[in-house]
C-alpha positions in Angstrom: 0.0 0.0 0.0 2.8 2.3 -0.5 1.5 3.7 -3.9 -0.1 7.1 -2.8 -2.0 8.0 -5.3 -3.4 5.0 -5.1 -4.4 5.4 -1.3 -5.7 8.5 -2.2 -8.0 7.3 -4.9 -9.5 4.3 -2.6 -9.8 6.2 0.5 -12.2 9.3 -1.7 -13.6 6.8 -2.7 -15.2 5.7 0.7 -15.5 9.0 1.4 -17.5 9.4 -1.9 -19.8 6.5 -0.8 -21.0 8.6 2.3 -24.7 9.8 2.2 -25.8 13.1 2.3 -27.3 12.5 5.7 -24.3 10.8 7.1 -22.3 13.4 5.5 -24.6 16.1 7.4 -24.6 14.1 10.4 -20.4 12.8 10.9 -19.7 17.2 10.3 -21.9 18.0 13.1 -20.5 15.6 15.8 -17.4 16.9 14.1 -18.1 20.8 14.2 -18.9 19.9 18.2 -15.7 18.6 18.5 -14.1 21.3 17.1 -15.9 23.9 19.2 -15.1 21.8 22.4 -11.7 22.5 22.1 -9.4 23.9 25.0 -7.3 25.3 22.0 -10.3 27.1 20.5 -10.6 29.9 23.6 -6.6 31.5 22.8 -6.8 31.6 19.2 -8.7 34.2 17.6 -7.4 34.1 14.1 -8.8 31.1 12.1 -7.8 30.0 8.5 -10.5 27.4 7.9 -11.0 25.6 4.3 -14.4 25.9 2.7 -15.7 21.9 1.9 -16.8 20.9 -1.2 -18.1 17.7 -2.3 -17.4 15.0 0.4 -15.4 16.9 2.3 -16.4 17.3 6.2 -19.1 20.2 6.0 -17.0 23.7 7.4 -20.2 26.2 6.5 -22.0 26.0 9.8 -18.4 25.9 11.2 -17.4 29.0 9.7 -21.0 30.7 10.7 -20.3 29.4 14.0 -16.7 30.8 14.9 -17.8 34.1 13.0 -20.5 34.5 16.1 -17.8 33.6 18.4 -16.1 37.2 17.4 -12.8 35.1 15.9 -11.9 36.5 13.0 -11.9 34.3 10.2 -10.0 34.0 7.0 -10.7 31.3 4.0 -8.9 30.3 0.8 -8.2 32.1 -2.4 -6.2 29.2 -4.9 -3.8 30.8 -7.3 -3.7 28.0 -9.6 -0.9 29.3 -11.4 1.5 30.1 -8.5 0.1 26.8 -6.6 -0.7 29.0 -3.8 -3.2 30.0 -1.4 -3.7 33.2 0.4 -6.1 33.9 3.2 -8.9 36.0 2.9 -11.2 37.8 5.7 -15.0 37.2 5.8 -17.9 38.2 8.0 -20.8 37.0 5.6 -20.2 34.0 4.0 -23.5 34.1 2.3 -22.7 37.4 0.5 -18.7 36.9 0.2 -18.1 33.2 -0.9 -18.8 32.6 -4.8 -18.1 29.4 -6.1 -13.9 29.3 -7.4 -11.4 27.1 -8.2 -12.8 23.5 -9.3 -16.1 25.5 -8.1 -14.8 25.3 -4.2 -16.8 28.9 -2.9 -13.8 31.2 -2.6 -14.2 34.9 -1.5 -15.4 37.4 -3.8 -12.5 39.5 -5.9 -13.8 43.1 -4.8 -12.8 41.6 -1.4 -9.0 40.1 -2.2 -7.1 42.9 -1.5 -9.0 45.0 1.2 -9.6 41.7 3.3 -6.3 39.9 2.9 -4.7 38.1 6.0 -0.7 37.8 6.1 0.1 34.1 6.8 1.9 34.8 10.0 -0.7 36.4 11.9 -3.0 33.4 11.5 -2.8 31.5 15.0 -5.0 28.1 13.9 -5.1 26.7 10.5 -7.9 24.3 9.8 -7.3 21.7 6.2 -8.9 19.3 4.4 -7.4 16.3 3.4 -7.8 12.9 1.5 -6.2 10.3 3.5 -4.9 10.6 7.4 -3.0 8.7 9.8 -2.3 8.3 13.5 0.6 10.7 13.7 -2.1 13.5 12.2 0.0 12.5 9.3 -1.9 14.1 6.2 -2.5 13.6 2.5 -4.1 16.7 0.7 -5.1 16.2 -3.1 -1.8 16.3 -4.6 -1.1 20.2 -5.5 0.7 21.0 -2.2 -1.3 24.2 -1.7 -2.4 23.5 2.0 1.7 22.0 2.9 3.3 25.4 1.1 0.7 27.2 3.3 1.3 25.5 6.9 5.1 25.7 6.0 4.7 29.1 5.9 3.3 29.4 9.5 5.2 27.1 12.2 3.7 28.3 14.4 0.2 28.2 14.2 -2.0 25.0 15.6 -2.8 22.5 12.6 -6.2 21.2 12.4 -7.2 18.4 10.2 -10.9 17.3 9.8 -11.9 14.0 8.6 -14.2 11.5 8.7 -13.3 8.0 10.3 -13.2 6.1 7.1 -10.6 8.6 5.8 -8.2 7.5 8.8 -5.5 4.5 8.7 -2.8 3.4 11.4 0.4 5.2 9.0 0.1 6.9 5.5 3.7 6.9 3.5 4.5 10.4 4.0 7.4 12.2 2.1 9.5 14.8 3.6 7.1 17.7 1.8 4.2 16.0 3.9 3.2 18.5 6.7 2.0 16.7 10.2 -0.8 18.3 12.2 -1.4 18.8 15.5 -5.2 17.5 15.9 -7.0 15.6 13.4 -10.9 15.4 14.3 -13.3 12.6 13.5 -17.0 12.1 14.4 -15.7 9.8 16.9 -12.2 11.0 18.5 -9.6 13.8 18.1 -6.3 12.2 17.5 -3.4 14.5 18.8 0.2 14.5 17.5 3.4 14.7 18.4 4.4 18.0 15.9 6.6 19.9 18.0 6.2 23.6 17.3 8.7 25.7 16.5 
């Protein structure tokens, strides 16, 4: 099972076999997880991915930390550049508009006026396709999200994922970022990343 693209095909692939309602269901046990967390109550800048697909549902997530008074920032891609940058919203009704691949991404009247530099984000929250018991992580293959956490030591990693997307040790390479917490519907797995 060393083949990784391989291990990220079959894992998506149980993710893509999830129901709508389980879907629904698995992100709000998830979301209370998240909102549980001692960590949550000293951070109060937030870079948290928008889901799409599959992925564990962020929108009532990102409504929810918004009425926390954190300030929150999502993803812009630059497809080109294979980067992200982090963008500010308050309204994610009237500021998301659907992006890259059709991911919602913030609105381009609001790129420059609401951009967040990396370094002053304390908590950065990913997706991922495949994760492991070290909060070892596999993205989709571009490296956006590693370039991004590599930019920011410092702040606390955050994975979400469903339980089907987890496995004892994914073959990680050295570009592989670890997290500190991954979160399921049923457990938050914490890691051994030592911060720099």
């Amino acid at each position: 099972m060393n083949d990784s693209k391989q291990l990220r095909k079959d894992i998506l692939g149980k993710r893509d076999s999830l129901t709508r309602a389980e879907i629904v269901s698995k992100s709000s046990a998830i979301e209370q997880s998240f909102l549980s967390l001692p960590e949550l109550s000293e951070r109060n800048n937030i870079f948290l991915y928008v889901s799409f697909r599959s992925e564990v549902e962020t929108l009532p997530l990102l409504h929810a930390l918004i009425r926390l008074g954190k300030k929150v920032s999502v993803p812009i891609t630059y497809v080109e550049e294979r980067r992200l940058d982090a963008i500010s919203i308050t309204n994610p009704t009237e500021e998301l508009t659907p992006g890259y691949c059709d991911i919602p991404e913030p609105k381009k009247e609001i790129l420059t006026s609401n951009y967040v530099n990396p370094m002053d984000i304390d908590m950065i929250v990913l997706p991922g396709s495949v994760f492991d018991e070290r909060c070892g992580r596999f993205g989709y293959g571009g490296g956006f999200y590693d370039r991004f956490v590599s930019a920011n030591p410092n702040a606390l990693r955050v994975g979400l994922a469903f339980e089907t997307q987890i496995i004892e040790r994914a073959p990680l390479q050295d570009h592989d970022e670890l997290l500190d917490l991954v979160i399921t519907e049923k457990r938050i797995i914490r890691g051994s990343r030592q911060a720099v």
